[in-house]
C-alpha positions as CSV (number, residue, x, y, z in Angstrom):
1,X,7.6,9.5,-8.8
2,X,8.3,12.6,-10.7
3,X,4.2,13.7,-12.6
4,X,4.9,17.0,-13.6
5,X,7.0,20.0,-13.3
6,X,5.6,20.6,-9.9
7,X,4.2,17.3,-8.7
8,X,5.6,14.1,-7.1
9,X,3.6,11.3,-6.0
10,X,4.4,8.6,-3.3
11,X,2.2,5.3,-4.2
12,X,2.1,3.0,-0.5
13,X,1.3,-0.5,-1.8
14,X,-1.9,-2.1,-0.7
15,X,-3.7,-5.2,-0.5
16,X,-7.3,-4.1,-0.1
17,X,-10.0,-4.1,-2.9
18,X,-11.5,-1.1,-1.9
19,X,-7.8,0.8,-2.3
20,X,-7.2,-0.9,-5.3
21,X,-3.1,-1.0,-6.0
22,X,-2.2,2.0,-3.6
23,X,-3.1,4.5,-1.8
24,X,-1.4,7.7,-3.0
25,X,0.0,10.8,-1.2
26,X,1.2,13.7,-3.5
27,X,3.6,16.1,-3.2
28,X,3.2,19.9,-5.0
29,X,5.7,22.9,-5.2
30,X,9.1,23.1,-3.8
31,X,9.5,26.2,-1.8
32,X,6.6,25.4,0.5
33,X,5.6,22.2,-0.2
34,X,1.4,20.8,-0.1
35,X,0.8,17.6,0.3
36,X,-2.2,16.1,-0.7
37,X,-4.1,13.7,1.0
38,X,-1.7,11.9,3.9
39,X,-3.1,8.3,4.4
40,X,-4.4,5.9,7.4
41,X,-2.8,6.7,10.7
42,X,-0.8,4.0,10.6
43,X,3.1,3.6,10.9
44,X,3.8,2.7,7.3
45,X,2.2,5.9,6.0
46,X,3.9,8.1,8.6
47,X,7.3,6.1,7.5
48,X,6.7,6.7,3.7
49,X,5.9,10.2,4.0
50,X,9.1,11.1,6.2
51,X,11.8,8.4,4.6
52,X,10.8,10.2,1.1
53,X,10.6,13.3,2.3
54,X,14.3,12.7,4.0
55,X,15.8,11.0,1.0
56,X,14.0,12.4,-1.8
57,X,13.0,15.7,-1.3
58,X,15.0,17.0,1.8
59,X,12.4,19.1,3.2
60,X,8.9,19.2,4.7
61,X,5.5,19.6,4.4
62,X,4.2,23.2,4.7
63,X,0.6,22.7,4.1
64,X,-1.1,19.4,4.4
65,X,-4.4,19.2,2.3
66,X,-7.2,16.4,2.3
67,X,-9.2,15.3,-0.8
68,X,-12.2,14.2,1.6
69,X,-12.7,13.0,5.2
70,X,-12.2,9.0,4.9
71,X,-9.8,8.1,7.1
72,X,-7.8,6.7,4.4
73,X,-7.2,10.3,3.3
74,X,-7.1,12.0,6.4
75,X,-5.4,9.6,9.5
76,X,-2.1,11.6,9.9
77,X,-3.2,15.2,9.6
78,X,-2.2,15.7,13.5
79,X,1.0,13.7,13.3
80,X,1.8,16.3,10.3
81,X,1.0,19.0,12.5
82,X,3.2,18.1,15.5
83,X,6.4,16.5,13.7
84,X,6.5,19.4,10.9
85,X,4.5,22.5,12.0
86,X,2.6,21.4,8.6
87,X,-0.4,24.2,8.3
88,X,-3.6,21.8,7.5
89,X,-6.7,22.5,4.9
90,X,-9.7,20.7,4.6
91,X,-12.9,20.9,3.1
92,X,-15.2,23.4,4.8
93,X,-18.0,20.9,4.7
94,X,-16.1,18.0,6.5
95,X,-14.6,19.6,9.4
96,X,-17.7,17.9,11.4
97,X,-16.7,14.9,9.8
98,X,-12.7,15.0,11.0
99,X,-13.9,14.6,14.3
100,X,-11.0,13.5,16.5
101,X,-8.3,14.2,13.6
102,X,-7.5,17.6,13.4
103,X,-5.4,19.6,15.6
104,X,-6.1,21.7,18.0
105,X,-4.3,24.7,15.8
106,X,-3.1,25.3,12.4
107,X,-6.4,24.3,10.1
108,X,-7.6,26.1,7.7
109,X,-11.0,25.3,6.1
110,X,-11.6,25.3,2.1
111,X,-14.5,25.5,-0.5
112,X,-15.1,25.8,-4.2
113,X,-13.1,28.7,-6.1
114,X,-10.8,28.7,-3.7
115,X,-6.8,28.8,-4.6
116,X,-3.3,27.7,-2.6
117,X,-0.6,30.1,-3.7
118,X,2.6,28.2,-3.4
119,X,6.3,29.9,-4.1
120,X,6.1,28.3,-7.6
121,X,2.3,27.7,-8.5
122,X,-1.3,27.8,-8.3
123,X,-3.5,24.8,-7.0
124,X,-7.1,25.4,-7.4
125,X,-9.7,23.9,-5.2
126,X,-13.2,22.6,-7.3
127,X,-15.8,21.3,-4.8
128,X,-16.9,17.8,-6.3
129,X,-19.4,16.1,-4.1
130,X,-20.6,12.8,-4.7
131,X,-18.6,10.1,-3.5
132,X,-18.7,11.9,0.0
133,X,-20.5,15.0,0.6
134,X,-17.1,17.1,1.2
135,X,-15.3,15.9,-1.2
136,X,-12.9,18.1,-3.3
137,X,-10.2,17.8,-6.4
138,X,-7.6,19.9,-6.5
139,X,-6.2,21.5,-10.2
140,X,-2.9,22.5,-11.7
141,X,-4.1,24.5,-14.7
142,X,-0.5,25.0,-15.7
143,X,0.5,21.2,-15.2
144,X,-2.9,19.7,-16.3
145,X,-2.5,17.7,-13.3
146,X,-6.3,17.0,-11.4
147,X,-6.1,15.5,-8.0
148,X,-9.1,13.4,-8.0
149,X,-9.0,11.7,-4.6
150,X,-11.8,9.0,-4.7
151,X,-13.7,10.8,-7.3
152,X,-11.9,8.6,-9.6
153,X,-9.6,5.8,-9.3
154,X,-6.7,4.4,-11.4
155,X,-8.6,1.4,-11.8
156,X,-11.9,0.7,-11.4
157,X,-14.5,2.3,-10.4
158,X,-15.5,4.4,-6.8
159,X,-18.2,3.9,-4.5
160,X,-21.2,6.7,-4.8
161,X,-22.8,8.6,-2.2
162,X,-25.2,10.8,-4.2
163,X,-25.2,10.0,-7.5
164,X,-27.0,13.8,-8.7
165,X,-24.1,15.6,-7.2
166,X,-21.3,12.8,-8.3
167,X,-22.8,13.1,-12.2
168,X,-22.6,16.9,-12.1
169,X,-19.4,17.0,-10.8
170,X,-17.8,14.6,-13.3
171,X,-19.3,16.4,-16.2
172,X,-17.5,19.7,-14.5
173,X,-14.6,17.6,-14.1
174,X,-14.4,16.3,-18.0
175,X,-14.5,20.4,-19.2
176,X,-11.3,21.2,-17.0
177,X,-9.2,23.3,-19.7
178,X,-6.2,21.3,-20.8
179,X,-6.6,18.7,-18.8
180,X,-3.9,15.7,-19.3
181,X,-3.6,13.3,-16.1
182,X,-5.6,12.7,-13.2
183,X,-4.0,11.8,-9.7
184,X,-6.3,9.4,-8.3
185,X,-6.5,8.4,-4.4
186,X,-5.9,5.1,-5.0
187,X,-4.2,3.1,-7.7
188,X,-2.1,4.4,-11.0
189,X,-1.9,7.8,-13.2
190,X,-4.2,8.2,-15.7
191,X,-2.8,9.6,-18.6
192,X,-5.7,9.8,-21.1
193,X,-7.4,12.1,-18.8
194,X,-10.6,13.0,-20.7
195,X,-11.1,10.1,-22.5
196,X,-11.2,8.3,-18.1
197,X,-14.1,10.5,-16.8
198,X,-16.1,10.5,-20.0
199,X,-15.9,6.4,-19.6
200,X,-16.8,7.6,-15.8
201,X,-20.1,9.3,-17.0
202,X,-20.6,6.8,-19.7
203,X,-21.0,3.8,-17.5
204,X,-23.2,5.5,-14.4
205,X,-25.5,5.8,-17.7
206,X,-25.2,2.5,-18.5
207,X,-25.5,1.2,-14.9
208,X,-28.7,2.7,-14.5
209,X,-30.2,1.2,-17.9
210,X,-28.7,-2.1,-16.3
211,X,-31.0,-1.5,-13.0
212,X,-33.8,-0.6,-14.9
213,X,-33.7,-3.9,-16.9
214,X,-33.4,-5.8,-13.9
215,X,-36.5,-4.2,-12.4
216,X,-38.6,-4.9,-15.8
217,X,-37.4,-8.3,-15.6
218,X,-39.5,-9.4,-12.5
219,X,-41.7,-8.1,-9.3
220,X,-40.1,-5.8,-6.7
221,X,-36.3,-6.5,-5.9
222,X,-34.0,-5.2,-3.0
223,X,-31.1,-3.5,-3.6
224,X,-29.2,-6.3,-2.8
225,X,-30.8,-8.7,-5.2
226,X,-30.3,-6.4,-8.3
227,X,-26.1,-5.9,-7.4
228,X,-26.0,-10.0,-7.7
229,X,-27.3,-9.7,-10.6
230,X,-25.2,-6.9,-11.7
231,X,-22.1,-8.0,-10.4
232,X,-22.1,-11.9,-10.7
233,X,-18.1,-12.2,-10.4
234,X,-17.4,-9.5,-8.0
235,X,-14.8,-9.9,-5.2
236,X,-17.3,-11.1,-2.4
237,X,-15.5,-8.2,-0.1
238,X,-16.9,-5.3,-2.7
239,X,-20.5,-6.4,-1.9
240,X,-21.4,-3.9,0.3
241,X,-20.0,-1.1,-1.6
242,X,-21.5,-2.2,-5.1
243,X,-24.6,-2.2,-3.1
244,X,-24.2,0.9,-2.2
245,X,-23.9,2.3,-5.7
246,X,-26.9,0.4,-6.7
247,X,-28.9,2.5,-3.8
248,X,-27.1,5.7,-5.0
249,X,-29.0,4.9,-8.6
250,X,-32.5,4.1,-7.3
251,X,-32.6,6.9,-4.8
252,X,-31.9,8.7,-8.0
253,X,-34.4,7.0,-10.0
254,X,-37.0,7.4,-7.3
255,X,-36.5,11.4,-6.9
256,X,-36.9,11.2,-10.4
257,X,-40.4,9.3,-10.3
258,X,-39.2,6.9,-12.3
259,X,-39.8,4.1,-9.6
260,X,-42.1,3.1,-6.7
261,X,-40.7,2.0,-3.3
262,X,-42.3,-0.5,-1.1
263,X,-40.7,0.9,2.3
264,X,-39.1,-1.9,3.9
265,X,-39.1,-3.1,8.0
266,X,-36.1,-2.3,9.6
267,X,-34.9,-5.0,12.6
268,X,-35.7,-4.3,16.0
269,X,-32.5,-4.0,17.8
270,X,-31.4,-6.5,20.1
271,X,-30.2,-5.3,23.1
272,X,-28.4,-7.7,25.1
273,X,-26.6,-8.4,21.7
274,X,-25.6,-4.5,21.0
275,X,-24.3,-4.5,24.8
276,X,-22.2,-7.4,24.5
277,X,-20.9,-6.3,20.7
278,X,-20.4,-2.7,22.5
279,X,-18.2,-4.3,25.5
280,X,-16.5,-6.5,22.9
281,X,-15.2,-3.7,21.3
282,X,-14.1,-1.8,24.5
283,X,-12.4,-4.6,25.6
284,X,-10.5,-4.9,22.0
285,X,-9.6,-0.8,21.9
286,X,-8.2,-2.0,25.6
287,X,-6.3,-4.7,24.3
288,X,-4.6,-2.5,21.8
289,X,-4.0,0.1,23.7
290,X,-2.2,-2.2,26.0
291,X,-0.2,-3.9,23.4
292,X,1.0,0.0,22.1
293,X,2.0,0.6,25.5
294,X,4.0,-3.1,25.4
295,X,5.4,-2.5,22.2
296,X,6.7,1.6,23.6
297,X,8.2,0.5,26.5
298,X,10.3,-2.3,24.8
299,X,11.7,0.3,22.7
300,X,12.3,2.3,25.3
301,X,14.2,-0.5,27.1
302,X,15.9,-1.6,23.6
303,X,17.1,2.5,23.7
304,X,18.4,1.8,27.4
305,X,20.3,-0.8,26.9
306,X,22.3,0.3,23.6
307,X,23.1,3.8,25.6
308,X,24.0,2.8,29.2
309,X,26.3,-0.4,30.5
310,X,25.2,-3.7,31.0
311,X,24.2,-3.9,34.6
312,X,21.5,-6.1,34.3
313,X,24.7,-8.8,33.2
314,X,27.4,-8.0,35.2
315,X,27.2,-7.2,38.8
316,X,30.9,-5.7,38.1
317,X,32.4,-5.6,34.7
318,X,35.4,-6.8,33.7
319,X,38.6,-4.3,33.5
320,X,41.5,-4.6,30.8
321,X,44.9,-3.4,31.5
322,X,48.0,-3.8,30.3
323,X,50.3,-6.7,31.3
324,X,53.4,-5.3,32.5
């Protein structure tokens, strides 16, 4: 999908609440081309990303760029490295974070200020922490395009890590000059740009008044309590991360001395249960492993058998001449 004079986007459909509508990989410039963000590692990312860039773009990915470290964002940074050369920036403050997903060469860290000079424009990189502590938005000045990763979403709203830092950075977000759509992570464009992350600041305000209300309403509440009374209808599989983003305000609120915590009692681990859940999952990882392996070699032998005669059916094949 064609966004602006120098940016395409590829949308991968998904099925998941927490990526609502898709999860979206974007494409910028088109002498060396960056792509932002690069999705799970999983084959239907790596498929998208090369089938477009085959059919649609005929070319490849010069830089490859991440929005934050989630692995939604960040799975196929070495599979870009080793099937295009791709050169790979991430946030400075999430390299500790990419454990296990950067290669061994070719990255390149980045922080606020900093800019990526392509052969046809200028992408500036705005450090915007708050739904992850290294998270970062990208900016076409030129375009008005923002690249807002999980920032901001096409629908919805995101899940909050530290709501100080995620309310200043929207409010430095909203004062972008000439601002006009915002590339999300997941889920459509948004065209009315401002107008979004004002609605963005406006309703962490009114969320808080929300919690506050709840916590006037009664004695001491958990976390948990309050979201179920915040969220009544919510998909039962966004629990957790509305729970979260209740947490995010009343760490806030408590910082602020505007609330009292009564510490709670954390469960003593069990450890004949954490051994067994421990070799469950080793024994899974096994399994899959396993099953890649399977699923490799029948290839392989699929590969075999298209270039090299059917042996395995004819002890001698049959010859053809002509009858005389």
């Amino acid at each position: 999908m064609q966004v602006s004079d120098h940016v395409r986007a590829v949308q991968v459909p998904e099925d998941e609440p927490m990526r609502p509508g898709s999860t979206n990989i974007y494409l910028v410039g088109r002498g060396q081309t960056l792509s932002i963000d690069s999705g799970e590692a999983i084959d239907k990312f790596r498929w998208m990303i090369r089938g477009y860039l085959a059919a649609i773009e005929q070319t490849e990915i010069g830089i490859a760029a991440v929005t934050h470290h989630h692995y939604d964002h960040s799975g196929n940074l070495k599979d870009l490295r080793a099937q295009m050369g791709a050169e790979i920036a991430v946030p400075e403050s999430g390299v500790s974070l990419l454990k296990g997903r950067l290669p061994q060469d070719g990255v390149q860290t980045l922080t606020d200020g900093a800019t990526i000079d392509l052969d046809d424009v200028q992408v500036q990189v705005l450090a915007t922490p708050g739904h992850s502590v290294d998270s970062l938005c990208y900016y076409i000045e030129s375009d008005g395009v923002l690249f807002t990763g999980d920032t901001l979403l096409g629908t919805g709203t995101t899940t909050v890590g530290d709501l100080g830092d995620y309310r200043r950075s929207l409010q430095r977000l909203v004062e972008l000059p000439n601002l006009r759509i915002l590339c999300p992570g997941h889920g459509p464009l948004v065209h009315d740009a401002r107008e979004r992350l004002q609605t963005y600041i406006d309703h962490r305000r009114v969320r808080e008044d929300q919690i506050l209300t709840a916590l006037r309403g009664g004695g001491p509440r958990s976390s948990w309590e309050i979201m179920l009374e915040l969220y009544p209808d919510i998909d039962t599989r966004l629990r957790a991360a509305a729970d979260g983003n209740v947490r995010a305000h009343l760490d806030q609120l408590r910082g602020e001395g505007r609330i009292r915590v009564t510490p709670g009692r954390k469960r003593k681990p069990n450890p004949v249960r954490a051994a067994r859940r421990k070799a469950q999952d080793r024994d899974r990882r096994a399994v899959i492993r396993k099953a890649k392996s399977y699923e490799a070699a029948q290839r392989k032998d699929a590969l075999r058998r298209q270039e090299n005669p059917p042996t395995d059916t004819w002890a001698k094949q049959p010859t053809y001449h002509l009858d005389e």
